[in-house]
N, C-alpha and C positions, 0 to 999 in steps of 0.2 A: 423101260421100253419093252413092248410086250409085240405080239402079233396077233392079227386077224385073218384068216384065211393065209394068204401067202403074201399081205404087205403087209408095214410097219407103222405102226399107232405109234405117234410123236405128239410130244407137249410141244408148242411154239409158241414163242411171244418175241412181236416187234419191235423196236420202241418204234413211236411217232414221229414222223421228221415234220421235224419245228414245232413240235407240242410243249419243249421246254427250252427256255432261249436265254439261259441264263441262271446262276446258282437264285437270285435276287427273286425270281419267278419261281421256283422248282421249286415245288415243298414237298415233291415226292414223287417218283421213279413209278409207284403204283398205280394202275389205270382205272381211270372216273369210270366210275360204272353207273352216272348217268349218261355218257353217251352210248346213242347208238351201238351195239352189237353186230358185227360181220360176218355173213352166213356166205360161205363159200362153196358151191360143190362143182367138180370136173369130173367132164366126162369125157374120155378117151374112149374113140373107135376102134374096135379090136375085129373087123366083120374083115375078111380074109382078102379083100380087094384095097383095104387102107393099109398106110404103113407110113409111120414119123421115122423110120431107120434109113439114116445116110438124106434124108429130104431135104432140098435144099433152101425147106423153111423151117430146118433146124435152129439156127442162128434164130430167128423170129423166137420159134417157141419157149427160146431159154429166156428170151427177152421179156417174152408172156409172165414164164413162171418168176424169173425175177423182179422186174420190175411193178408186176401189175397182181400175182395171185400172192405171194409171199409180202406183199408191203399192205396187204387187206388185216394186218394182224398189230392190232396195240392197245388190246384192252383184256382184261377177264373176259372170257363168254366168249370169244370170238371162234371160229368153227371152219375146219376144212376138211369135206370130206370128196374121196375119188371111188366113182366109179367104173366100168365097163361098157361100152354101147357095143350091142350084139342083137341077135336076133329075138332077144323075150328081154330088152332091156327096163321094161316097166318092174319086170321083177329082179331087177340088179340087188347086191348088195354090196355094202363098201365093200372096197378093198384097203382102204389105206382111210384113216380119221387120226388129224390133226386138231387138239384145243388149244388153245389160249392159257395158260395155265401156272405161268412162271411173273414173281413180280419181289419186289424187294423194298422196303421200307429205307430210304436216308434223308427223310427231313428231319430228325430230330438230331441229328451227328452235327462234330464242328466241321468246318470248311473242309479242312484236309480229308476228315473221313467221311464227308457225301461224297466228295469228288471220286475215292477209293472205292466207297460203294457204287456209285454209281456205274463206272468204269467196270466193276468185277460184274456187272448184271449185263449191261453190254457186252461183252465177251460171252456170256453165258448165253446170249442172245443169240449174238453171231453163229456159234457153233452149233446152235439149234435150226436155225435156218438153213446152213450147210448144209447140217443130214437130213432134212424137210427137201430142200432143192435136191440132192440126188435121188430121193427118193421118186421124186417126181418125174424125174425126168428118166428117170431107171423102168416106171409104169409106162412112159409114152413110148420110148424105144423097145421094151422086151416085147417079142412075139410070141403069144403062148402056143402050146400046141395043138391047143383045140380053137384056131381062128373059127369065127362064127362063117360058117357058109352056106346057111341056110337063111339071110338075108340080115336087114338093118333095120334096128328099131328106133330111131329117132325120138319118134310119136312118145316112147316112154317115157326121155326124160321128163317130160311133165308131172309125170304120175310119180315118179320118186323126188322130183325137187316137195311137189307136194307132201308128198310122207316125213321128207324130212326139214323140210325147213321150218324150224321150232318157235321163233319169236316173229310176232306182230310187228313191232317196233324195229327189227332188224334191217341193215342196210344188206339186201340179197345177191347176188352174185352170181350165174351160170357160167364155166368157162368150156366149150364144148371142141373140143379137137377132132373134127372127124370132115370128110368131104360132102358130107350133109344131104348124100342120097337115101333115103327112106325109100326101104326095099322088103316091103312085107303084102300079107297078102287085101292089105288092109289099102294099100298105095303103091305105086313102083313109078318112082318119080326119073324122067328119062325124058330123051329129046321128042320125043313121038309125042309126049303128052305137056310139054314146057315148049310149044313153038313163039309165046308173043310175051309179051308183058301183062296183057289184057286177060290171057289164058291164066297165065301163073299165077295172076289176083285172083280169077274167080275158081281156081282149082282149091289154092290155100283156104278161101272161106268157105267151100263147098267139105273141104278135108276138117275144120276146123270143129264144123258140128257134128261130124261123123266121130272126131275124137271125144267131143263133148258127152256123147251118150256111151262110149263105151270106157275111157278112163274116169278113174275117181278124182279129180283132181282140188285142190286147194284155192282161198281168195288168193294166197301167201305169194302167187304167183306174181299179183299184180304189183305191179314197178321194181321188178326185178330186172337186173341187168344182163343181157347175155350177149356173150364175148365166143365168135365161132374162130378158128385159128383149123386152116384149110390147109392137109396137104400138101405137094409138089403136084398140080394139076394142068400142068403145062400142053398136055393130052388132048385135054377134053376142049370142046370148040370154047370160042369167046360166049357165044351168043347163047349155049347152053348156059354155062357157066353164071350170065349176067342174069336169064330170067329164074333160073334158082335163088339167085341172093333176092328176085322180086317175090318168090314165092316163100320163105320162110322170112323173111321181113314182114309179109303181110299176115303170115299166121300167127307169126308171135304179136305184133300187132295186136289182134283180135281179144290176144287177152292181154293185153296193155302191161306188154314186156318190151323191154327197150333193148332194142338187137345192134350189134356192132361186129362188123365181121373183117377177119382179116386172110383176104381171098388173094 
């Protein structure tokens, strides 16, 4: 276990629930690496108006990272990496990269010693997971000292999932924890300029080609999954709130990303 900047680079491997259902089936604990490969990256809002500390969509986010970002991992190849959304978030770099990279041979053992293997890989699993989840969840609550407050770059994660998302063939992932105002000088998205539904479609495709010419961005984008996990924004009006999830559903949209938010 090494580091990068100030998080921790961890090996993870899952096993698959109900990938093997049975010693009779199981001819090995090792992951097919002809399927699919799992490209995962998060991005956590760090811009000095957000904050996952004490939120009382705590409970949620642990649910996020357990059930939904940590169960994305059960084969070689698989990839999780975090970054920061801040105000020049196009030019992030991880903080934290997790691979796939733990596996164990027990189809050729007798019964007693695949089940013993098996069992020792599972465990090994487990506890890799554990220090994976706190780690994660250690990035969404710490507030660094230099909160970005010089605005919010949304608009980037595009241009880094593109830089990093590595395989064609890859099942893609966005996980984006932030209140998903894009606050730069490029956009300042607020209730002054989100009053209808009608607005917020034609702002998102009016914004969409303004990003087009100025980020580098990737095909790798297209039918990628993105997962937004919003806040305590109890504050902000309803009707603000409703034609935001209209305007970033429409832009993701545009480049035939499949958005799923949890507001």
């Amino acid at each position: 276990m090494t580091r990068i900047s100030f998080a921790t680079i961890i090996g993870i491997a899952i096993v698959a629930s109900g990938c093997h259902k049975g010693d009779s089936n199981s001819q090995s604990v090792k992951s097919d690496v002809q399927q699919s490969i799992h490209e995962t990256l998060v991005f956590i809002d760090k811009s000095s108006s957000v904050s996952f500390i004490d939120s009382s969509k705590q409970k949620l986010c642990n649910e996020v990272i357990e059930q939904q970002i940590l169960e994305l991992y059960s084969r070689n190849g698989d990839r999780l990496i975090v970054f920061y959304i801040h105000s020049d978030t196009r030019n992030a770099k991880p903080v934290l990269i997790s691979k796939f990279d733990l596996s164990e041979d027990c189809s050729n053992l007798s019964k007693i010693k695949k089940t013993v293997c098996q069992n020792k890989y599972k465990t090994s699993v487990a506890k890799r997971r554990a220090s994976l989840s706190q780690s994660l969840v250690q990035e969404l609550t710490t507030r660094p000292n230099n909160a970005s407050k010089n605005g919010t770059d949304i608009f980037g994660v595009l241009e880094v999932a593109s830089t990093y998302f590595d395989y064609d063939s890859s099942i893609r992932s966005i996980y984006i924890f932030s209140d998903m105002i894009q606050s730069t000088n490029e956009r300042e998205l607020n209730q002054n300029n989100l009053i209808s539904k009608e607005v917020a479609i034609a702002l998102a495709k009016k914004d969409k080609g303004e990003v087009d010419s100025r980020l580098t961005l990737s095909s790798k984008l297209t039918d990628s999954n993105v997962y937004i996990i919003a806040p305590d924004e109890s504050s902000k009006p309803i009707n603000f709130k409703s034609e935001l999830k209209v305007y970033w559903k429409e832009f993701f949209n545009g480049y035939k990303m499949k958005m799923n938010s949890r507001w």
